[in-house]
PAZAPA-4460 file (N, C-alpha, C; in steps of 0.05 Angstrom, whole numbers, plus 32768, in hexadecimal, padded with zeros to 4 digits):
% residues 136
    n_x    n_y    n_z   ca_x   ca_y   ca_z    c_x    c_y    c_z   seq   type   mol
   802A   7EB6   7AC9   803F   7EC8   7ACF   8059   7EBE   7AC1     1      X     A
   8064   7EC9   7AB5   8083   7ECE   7AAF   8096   7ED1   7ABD     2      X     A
   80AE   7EC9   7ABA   80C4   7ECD   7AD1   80C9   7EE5   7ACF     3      X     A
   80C4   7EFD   7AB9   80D0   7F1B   7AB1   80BA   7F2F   7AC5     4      X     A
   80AB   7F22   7ACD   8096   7F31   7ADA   8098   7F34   7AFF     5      X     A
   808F   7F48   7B02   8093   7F50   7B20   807C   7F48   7B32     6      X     A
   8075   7F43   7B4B   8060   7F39   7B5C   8051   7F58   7B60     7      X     A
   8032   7F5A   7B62   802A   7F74   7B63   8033   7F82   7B7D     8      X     A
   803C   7FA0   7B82   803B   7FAB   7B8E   802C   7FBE   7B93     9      X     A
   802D   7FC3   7BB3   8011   7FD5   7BBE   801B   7FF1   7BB7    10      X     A
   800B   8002   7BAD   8011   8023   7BAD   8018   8031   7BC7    11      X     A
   802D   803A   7BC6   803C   804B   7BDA   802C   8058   7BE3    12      X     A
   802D   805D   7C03   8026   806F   7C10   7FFF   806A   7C10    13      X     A
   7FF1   8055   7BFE   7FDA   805B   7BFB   7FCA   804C   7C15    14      X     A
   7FE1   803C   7C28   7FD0   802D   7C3E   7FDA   8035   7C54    15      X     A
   7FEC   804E   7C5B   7FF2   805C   7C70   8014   804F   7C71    16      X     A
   8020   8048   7C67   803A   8034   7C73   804F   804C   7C70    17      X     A
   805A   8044   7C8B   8071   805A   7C8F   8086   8042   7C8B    18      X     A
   80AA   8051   7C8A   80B9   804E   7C88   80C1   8041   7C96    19      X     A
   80DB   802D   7C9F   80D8   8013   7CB8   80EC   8035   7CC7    20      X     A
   80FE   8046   7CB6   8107   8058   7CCB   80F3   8069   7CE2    21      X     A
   80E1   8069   7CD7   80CA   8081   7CE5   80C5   8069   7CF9    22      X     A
   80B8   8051   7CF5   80A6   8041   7D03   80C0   8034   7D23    23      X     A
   80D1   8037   7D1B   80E9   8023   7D30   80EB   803B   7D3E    24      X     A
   80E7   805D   7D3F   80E8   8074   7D42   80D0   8077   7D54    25      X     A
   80BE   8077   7D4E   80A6   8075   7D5E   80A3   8065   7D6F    26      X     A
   80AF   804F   7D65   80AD   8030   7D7E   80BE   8036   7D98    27      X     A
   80D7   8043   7D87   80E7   8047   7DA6   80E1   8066   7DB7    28      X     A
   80CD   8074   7DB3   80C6   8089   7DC2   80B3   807F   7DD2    29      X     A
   80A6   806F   7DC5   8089   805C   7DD3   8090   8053   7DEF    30      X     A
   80AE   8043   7DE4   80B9   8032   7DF8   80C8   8043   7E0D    31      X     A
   80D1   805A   7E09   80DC   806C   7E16   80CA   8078   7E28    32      X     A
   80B6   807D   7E22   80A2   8091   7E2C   8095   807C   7E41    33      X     A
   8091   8059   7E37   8083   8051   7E4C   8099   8042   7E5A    34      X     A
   80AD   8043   7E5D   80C7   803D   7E71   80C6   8053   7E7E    35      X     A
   80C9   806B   7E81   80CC   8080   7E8B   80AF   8085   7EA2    36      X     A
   809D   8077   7E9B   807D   807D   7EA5   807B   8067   7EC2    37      X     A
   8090   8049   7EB2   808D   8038   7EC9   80A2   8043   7EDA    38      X     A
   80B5   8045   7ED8   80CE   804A   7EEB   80BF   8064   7EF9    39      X     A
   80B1   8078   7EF5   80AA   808F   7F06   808B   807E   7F14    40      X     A
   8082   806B   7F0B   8064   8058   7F24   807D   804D   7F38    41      X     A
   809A   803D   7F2F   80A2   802D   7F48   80B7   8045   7F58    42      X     A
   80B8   805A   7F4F   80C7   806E   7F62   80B5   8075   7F75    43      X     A
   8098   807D   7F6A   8088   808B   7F73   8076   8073   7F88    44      X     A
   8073   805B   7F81   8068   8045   7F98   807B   8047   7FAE    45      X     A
   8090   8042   7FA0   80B2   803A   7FBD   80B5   8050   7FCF    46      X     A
   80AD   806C   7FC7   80B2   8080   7FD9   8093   8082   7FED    47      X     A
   8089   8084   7FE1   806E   807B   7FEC   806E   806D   8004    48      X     A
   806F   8056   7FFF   8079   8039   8012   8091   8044   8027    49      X     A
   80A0   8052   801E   80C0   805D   8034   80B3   806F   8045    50      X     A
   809E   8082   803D   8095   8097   804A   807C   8091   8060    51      X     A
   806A   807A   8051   8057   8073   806E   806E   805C   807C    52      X     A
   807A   8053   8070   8089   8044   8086   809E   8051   80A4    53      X     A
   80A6   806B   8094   80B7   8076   80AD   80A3   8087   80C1    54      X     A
   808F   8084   80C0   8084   8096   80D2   807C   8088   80ED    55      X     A
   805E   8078   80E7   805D   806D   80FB   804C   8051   80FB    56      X     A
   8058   803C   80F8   8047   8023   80F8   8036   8012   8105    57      X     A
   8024   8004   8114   802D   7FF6   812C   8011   7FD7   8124    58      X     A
   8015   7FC6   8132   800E   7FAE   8131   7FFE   7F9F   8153    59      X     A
   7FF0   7F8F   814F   7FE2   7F87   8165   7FE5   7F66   815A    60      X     A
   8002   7F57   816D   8009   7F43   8166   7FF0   7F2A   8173    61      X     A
   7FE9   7F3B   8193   7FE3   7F24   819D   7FCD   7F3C   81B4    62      X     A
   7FB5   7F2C   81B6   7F97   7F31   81CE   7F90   7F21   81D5    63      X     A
   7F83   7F28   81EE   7F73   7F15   8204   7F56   7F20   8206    64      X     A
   7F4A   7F14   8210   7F2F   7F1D   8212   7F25   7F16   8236    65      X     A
   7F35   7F2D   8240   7F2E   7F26   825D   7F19   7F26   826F    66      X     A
   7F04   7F32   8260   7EE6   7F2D   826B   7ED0   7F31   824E    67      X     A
   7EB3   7F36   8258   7EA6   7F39   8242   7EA2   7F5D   823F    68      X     A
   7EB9   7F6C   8250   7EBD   7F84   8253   7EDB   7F98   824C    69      X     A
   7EE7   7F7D   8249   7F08   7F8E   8241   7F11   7F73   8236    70      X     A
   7F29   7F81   821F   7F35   7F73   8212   7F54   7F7E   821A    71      X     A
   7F66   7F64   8216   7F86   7F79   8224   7F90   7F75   8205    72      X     A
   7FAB   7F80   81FA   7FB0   7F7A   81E4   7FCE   7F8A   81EC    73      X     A
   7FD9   7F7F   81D3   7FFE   7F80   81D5   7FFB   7F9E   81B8    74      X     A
   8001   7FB5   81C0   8005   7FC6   81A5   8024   7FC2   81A3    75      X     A
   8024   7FC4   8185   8043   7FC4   8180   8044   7FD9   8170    76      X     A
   8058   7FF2   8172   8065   7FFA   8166   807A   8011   8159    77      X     A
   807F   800A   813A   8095   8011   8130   8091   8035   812E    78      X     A
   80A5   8043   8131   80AA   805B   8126   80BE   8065   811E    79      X     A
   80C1   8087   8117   80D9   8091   8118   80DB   80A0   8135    80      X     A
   80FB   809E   8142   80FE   80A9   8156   80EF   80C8   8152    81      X     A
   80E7   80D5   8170   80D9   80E4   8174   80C0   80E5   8165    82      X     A
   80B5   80C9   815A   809B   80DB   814D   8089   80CA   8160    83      X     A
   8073   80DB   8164   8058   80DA   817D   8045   80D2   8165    84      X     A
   802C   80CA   8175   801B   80C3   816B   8000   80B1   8177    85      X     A
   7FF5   80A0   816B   7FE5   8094   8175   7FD5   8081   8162    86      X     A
   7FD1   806C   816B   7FC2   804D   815F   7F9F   8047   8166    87      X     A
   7F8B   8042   8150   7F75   803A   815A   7F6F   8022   8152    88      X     A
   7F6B   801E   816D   7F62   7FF9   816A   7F48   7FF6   816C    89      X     A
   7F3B   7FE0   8169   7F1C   7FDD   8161   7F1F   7FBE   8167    90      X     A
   7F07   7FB5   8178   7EFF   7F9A   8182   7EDE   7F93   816F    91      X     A
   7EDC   7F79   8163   7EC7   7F75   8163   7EBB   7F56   816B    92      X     A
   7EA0   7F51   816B   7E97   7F41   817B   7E97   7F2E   816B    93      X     A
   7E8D   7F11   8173   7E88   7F00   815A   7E78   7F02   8140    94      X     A
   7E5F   7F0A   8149   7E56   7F1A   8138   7E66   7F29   8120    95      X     A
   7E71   7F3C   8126   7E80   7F4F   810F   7E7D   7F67   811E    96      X     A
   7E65   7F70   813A   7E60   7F88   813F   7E80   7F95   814D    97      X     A
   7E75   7FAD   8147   7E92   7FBC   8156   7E8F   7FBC   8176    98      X     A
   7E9D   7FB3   8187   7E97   7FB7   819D   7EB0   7FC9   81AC    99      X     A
   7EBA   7FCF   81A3   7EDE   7FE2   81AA   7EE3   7FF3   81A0   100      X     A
   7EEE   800B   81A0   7EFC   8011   8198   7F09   8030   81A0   101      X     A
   7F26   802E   81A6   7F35   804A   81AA   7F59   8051   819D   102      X     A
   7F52   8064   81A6   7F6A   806A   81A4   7F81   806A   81AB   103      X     A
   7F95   8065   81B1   7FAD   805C   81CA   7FCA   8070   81C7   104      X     A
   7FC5   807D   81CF   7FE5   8092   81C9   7FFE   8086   81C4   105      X     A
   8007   808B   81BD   8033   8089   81B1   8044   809F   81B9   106      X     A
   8052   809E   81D3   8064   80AB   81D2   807E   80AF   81BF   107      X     A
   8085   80C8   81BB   8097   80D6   81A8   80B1   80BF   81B0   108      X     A
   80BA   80BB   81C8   80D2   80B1   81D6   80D4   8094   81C5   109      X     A
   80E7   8090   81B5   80FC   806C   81B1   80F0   8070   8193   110      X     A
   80F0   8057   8188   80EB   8056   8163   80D9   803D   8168   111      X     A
   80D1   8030   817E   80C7   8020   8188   80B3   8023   819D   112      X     A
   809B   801D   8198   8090   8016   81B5   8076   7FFE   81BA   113      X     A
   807E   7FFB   81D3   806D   7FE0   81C9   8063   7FE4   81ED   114      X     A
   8041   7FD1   81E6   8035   7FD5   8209   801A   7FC8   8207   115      X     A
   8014   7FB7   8221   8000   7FAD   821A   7FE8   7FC4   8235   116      X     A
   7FD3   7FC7   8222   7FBD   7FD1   8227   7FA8   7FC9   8225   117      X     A
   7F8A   7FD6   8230   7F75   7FC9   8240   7F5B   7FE7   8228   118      X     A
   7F51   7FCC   8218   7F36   7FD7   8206   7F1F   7FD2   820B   119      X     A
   7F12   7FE4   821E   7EFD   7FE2   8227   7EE7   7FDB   8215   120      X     A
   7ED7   7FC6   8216   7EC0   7FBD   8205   7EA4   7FBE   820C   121      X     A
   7E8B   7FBD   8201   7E76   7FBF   81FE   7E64   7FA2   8206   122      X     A
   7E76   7F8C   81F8   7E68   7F6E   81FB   7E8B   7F6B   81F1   123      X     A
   7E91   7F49   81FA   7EAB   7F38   81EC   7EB3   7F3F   81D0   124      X     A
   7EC4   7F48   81DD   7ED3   7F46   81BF   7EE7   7F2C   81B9   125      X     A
   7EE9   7F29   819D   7EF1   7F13   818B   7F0E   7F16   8176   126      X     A
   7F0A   7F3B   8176   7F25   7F41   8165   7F34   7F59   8176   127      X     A
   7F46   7F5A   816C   7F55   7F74   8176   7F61   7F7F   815A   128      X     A
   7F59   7F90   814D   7F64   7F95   8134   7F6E   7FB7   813E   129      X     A
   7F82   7FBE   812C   7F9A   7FD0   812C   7F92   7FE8   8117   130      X     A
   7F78   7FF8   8115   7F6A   8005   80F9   7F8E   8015   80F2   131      X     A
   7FA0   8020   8104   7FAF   802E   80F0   7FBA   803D   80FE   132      X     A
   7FD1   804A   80FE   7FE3   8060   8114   7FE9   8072   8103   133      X     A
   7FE3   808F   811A   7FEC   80A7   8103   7FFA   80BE   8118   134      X     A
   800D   80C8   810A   8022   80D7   8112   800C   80EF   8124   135      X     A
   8023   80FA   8134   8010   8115   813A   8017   812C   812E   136      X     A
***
């Protein structure tokens, strides 16, 4: 090679290569389009989350197992004032079998309610689990 001579270049356009204007153009719609896609998953999770939260929640902090026929247990819980409803709890044995399980009403009255009640069983129960509260 000579110093008067040029390094080879590739033929235009023959390997697909766009312009860096087109390509920085495309990059930022890319980026636009998937900014726009996340921000509408964390609107759409957060409202989600705001909406089963205001309705009606509730929790089973603490149970006894007062015979090998009833279990007592503490229901707790959260709502929005006036909303009614109801919680099903479910006992099972050591085993894993289900030996419990009902339903327990929520009065409409406070944003709060909390009460301990009596789950009639089959054989001892071992858990007191809280399957879920739903509005009426």
């Amino acid at each position: 090679m000579s110093a008067g001579t040029r390094p080879p270049q590739l033929p235009e356009d023959r390997y697909g290569r766009r312009g860096d204007r087109e390509s920085d153009r495309r990059l930022k719609v890319v980026g636009a389009v998937c900014g726009v896609l996340a921000l509408g998953l964390i609107v759409w999770l957060g409202s989600s989350y705001l909406i089963r939260e205001t309705k009606i929640n509730g929790a089973v902090p603490t149970f006894q197992a007062l015979s090998d026929t009833e279990l007592q247990l503490h229901l707790a819980v959260r709502k929005s004032d006036g909303t009614a409803g109801s919680c099903t709890v479910r006992s099972q044995a050591e085993d894993g079998a289900v030996v419990g399980l009902a339903d327990f009403p929520v009065p409409a009255e406070g944003s709060s309610y909390d009460a301990v009640v009596s789950l009639r069983t089959t054989a001892r129960g071992t858990t007191a689990e809280l399957l879920g509260c739903t509005p009426e």
